[in-house]
C-alpha positions in Angstrom: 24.1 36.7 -348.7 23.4 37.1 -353.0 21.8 39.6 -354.4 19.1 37.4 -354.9 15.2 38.1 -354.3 13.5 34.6 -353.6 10.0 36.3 -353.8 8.8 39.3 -352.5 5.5 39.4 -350.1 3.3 42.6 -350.2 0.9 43.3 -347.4 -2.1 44.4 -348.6 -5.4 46.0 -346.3 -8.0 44.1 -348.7 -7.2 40.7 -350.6 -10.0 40.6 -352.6 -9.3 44.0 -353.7 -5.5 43.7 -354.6 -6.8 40.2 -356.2 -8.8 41.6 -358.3 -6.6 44.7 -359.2 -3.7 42.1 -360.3 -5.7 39.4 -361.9 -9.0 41.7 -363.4 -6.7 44.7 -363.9 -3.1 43.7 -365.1 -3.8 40.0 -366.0 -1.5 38.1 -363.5 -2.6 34.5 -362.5 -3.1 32.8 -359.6 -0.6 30.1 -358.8 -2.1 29.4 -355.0 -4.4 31.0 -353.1 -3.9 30.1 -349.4 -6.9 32.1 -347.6 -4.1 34.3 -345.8 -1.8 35.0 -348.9 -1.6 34.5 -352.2 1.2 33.6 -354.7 1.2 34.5 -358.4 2.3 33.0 -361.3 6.1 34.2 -362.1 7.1 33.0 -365.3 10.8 32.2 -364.1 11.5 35.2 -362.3 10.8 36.1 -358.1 7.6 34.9 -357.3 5.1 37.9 -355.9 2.4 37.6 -353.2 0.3 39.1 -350.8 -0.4 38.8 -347.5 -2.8 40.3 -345.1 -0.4 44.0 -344.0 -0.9 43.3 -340.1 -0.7 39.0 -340.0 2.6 40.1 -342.4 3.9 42.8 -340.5 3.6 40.7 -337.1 5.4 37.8 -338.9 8.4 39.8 -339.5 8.4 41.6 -335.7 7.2 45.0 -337.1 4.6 47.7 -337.0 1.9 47.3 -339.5 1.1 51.5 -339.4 2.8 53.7 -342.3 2.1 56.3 -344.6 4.6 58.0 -347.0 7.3 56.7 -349.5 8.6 53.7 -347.9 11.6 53.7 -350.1 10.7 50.8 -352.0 10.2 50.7 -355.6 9.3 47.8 -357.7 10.8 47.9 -361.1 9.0 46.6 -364.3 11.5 46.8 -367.6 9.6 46.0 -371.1 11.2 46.2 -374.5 9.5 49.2 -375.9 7.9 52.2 -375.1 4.2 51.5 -376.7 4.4 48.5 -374.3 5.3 51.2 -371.4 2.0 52.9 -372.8 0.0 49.9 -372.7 0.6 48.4 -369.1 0.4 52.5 -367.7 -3.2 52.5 -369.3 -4.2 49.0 -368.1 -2.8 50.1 -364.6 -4.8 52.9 -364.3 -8.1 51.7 -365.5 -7.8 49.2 -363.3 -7.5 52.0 -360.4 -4.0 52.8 -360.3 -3.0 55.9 -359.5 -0.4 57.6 -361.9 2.3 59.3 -360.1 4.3 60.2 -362.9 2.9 59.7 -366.8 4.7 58.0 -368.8 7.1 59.9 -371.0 10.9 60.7 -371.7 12.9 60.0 -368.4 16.6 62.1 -367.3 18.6 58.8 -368.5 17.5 58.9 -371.9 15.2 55.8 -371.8 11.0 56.2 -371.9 8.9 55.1 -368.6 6.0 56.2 -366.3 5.2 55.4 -362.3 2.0 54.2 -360.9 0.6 52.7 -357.1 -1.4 49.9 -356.5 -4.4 50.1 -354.4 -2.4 49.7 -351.2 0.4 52.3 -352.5 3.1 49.9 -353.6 4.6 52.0 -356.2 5.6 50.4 -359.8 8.2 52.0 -362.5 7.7 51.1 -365.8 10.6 51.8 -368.2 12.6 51.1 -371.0 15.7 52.2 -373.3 16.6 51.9 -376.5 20.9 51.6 -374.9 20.3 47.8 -374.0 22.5 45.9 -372.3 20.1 44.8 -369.5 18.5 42.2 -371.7 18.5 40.0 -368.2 16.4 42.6 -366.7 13.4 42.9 -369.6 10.0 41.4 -368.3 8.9 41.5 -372.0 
């Protein structure tokens, strides 16, 4: 198996909610909405969707109860730290919940953590070092 993500699938309680958090909120678009789940435009890179938590959770033979860090972190790289500023304030006005301002981080580089609605946790970062020009969103 690559190291390759194909696209990555969150399960969300509400989908109108997370919708409107996403498109309202951050200013992703819709690339198809399919009732049960709903795909995002991706501008090259994995493609990110939703899917109802439980109808998700029974697709892939799990539990849909949890609560807690789940040990997943979603990673969002930008080219400067105004734009860190930026997405952290449009996050939380659109009801994120900052977990960690954004600010100087132990690695030298500038960043700040927020949740979703549903708890998915995103990292916003970026550093002045380079060399992970593959990695920037913008």
């Amino acid at each position: 198996m690559k190291a390759h993500v194909s696209s990555i699938l969150l399960g969300v309680q509400d989908m109108d909610r997370a919708k409107r958090f996403y498109t309202e909120g951050l200013g992703w678009k819709i690339k198809n909405d399919y009732g049960v789940s709903v795909f995002f435009e991706s501008d090259g890179a994995s493609a990110v969707g939703f899917y109802e938590r439980e109808g998700l959770a029974e697709q892939v033979g799990t539990g849909h109860e949890g609560s807690g860090f789940s040990g997943l972190v979603l990673t969002y790289v930008v080219r400067g730290e105004a734009r860190v500023d930026e997405v952290m304030e449009e996050a939380q006005k659109a009801g994120a919940k900052v977990l960690k301002p954004a600010g100087a981080l132990p690695w030298g580089g500038y960043g700040g953590t927020f949740a979703d609605p549903d708890g998915y946790i995103w990292s916003l970062s970026y550093s002045a070092r380079g060399g992970a020009d593959q990695l920037y969103a913008e």
